[in-house]
C-alpha positions in Angstrom: -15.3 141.9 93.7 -13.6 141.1 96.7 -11.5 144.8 96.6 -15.3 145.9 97.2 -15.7 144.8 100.7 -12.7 143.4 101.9 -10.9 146.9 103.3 -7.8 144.8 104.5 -7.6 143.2 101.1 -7.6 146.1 99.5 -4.3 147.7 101.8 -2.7 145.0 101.0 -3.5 145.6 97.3 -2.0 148.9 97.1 0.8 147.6 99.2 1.5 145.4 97.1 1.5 147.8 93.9 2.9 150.7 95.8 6.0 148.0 96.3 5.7 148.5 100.1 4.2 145.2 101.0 7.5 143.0 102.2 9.1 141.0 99.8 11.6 137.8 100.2 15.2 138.4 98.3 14.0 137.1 95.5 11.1 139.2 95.4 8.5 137.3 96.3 5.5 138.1 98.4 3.8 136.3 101.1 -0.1 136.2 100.4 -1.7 136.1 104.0 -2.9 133.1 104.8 -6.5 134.4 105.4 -6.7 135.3 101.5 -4.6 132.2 99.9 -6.4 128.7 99.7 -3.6 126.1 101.1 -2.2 123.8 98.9 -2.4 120.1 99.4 -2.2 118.1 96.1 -2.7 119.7 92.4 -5.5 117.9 91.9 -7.6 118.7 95.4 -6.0 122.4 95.6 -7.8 123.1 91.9 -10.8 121.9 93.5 -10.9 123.5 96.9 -10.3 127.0 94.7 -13.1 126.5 92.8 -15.5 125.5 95.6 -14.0 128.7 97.3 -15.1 131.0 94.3 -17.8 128.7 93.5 -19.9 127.6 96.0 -22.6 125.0 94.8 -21.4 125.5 91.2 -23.5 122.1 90.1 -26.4 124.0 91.7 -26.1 127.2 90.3 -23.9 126.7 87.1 -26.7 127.8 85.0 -27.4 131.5 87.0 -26.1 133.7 84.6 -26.1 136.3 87.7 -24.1 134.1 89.8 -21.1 133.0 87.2 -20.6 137.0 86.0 -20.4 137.8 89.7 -17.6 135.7 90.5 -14.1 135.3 88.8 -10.8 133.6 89.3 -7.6 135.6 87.9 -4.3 134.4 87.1 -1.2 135.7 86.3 -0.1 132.4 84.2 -3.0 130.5 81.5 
């Protein structure tokens, strides 16, 4: 887990649930551009998230190890 090793992540974390962390009017925060994966199209942004989380999924799909150790979380399914 990334809140494991990143200690900048993890400020921003409790920031963020401490309400601290700035927010626009309509209460929306900025994720800092060295944690967010840019979009470009819906299609290639899906993609380059994956790879990001994933890297050589087609190689090692079938780890078990490597797929528990990794995990992509979303507010909306």
């Amino acid at each position: 887990m990334r809140a494991r090793t990143d200690p900048r992540f993890v400020d921003f974390l409790l920031r963020v649930g401490d309400e601290v962390e700035e927010a626009t009017e309509e209460s929306f925060i900025r994720i800092p551009d060295n944690i967010a994966i840019a979009y470009t199209d819906k299609a290639r942004s899906k993609n380059d998230l994956i790879d990001a989380i994933f890297p050589s999924l087609e190689i090692n799909g079938a780890n078990s190890d490597y797929i528990i150790s990794r995990a992509i979380l979303s507010t909306k399914n």
